[in-house]
C-alpha positions as CSV (number, residue, x, y, z in Angstrom):
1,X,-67.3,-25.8,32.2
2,X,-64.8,-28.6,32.0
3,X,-66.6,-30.7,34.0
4,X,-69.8,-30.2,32.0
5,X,-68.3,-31.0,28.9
6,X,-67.0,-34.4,30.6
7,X,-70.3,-35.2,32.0
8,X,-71.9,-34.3,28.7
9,X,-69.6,-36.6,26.2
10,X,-68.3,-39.3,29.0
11,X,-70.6,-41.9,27.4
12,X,-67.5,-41.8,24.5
13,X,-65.2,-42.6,27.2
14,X,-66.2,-46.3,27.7
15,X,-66.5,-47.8,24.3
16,X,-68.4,-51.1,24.0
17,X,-67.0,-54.0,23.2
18,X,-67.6,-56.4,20.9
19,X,-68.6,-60.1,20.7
20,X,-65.0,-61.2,20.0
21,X,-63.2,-58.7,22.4
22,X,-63.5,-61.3,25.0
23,X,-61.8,-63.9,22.9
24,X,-58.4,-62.2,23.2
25,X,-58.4,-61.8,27.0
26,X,-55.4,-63.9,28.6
27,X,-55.7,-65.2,32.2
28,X,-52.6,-63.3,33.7
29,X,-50.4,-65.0,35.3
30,X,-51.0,-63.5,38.7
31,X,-54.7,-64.3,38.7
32,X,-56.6,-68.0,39.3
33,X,-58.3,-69.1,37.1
34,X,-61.4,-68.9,38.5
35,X,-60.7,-64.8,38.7
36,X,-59.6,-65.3,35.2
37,X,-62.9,-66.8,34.6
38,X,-64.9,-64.2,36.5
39,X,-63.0,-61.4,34.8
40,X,-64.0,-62.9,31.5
41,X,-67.1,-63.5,31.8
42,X,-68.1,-59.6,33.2
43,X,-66.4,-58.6,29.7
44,X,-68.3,-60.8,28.1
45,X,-71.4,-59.5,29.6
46,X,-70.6,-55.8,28.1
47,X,-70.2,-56.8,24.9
48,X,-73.3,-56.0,22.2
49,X,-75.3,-57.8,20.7
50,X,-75.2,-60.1,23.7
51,X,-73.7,-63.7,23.5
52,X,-75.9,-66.3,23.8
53,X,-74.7,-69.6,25.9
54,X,-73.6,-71.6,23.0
55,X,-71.2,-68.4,21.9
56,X,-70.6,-67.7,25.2
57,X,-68.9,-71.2,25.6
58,X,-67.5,-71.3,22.1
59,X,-65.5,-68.1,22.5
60,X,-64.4,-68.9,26.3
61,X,-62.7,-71.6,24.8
62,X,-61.7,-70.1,21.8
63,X,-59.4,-67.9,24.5
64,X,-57.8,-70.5,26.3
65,X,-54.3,-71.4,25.8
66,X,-52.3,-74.6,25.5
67,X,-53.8,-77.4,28.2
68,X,-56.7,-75.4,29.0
69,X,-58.0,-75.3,25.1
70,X,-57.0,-78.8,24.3
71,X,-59.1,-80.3,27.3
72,X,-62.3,-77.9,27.1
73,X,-62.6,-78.6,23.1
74,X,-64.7,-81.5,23.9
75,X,-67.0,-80.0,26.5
76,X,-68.5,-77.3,23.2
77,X,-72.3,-77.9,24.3
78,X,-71.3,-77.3,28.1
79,X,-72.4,-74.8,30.3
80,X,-70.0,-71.9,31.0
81,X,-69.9,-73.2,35.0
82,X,-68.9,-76.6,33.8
83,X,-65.9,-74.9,31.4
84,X,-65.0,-73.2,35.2
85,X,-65.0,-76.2,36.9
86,X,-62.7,-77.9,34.1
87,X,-60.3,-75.1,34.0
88,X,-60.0,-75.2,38.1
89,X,-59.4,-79.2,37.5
90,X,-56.7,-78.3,35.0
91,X,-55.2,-75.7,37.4
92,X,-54.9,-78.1,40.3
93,X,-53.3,-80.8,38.4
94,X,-50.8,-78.0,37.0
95,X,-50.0,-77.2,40.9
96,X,-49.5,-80.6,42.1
97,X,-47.6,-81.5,39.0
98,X,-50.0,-84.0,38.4
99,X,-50.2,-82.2,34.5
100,X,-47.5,-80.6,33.2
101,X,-48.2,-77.0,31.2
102,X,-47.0,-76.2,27.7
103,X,-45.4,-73.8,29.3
104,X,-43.5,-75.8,31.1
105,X,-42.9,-78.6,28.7
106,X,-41.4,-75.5,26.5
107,X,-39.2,-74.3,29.1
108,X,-38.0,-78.0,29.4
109,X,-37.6,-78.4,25.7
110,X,-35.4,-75.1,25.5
111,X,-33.2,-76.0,28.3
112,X,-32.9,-79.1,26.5
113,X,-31.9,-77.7,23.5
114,X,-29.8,-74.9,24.7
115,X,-27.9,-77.0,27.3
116,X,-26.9,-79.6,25.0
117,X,-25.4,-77.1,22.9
118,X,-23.3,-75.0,24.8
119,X,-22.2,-78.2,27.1
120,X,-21.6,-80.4,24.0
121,X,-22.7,-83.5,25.7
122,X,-25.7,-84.4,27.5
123,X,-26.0,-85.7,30.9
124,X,-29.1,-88.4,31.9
125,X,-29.0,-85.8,35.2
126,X,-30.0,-83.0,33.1
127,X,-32.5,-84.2,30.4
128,X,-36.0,-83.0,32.2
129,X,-38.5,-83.8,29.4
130,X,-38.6,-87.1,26.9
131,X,-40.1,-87.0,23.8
132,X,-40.7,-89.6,21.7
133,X,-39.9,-90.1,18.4
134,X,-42.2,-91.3,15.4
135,X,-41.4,-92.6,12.3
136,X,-43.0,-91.3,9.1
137,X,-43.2,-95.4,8.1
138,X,-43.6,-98.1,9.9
139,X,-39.6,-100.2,10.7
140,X,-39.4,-103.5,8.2
């Protein structure tokens, strides 16, 4: 009997997302981000009404974070393969160093910041990130 009340009311089980559910999924940090983008995109596919390409690519975007977002704001008209192939770019230069993730220009900055003031003094050895500093108006 339990089993025929599961089978009967299971459809309330899975609920549907929708259009902006997708927007809030995070690529873990476990995952590539081409898994990240396969994940997303299969949510993306449940949600109702269905997302044309134009909000498909809008809200892929809309759900990236720091160097991800920044880079794929210009590429709004793109196909959602050519957002993939951006984010693996950005993913390789994050590996080889060759770009440098907020995340890791935050850890930099906090180290920074926290090292200088427990140590009172900072060392050139120890300073891992420069940033510059701008002037509200221009020097006489």
């Amino acid at each position: 009997m339990a089993e025929d009340f599961m089978n009967h009311f299971r459809f309330n089980t899975e609920i549907t997302p929708d259009r902006f559910a997708p927007v809030n999924l995070q690529k873990k940090p476990s995952e590539s981000f081409q898994e990240y983008a396969h994940r997303w995109r299969s949510e993306a596919a449940r949600t109702q009404p269905p997302l044309d390409d134009n909000k498909l690519t809008k809200y892929f975007i809309r759900s990236q974070e720091g160097i991800y977002f920044k880079n794929m704001m210009g590429m709004i008209g793109q196909k959602f393969p050519e957002l993939v192939k951006m984010g693996d770019f950005l993913e390789e230069g994050i590996k080889s160093s060759k770009i440098q993730s907020m995340a890791a220009l935050q850890a930099a900055s906090k180290a920074i910041q926290f090292g200088s003031i427990s140590s009172g003094k900072k060392k050139k050895e120890e300073v891992s990130a420069i940033v510059p500093y701008y002037q509200s108006s221009p020097p006489h």
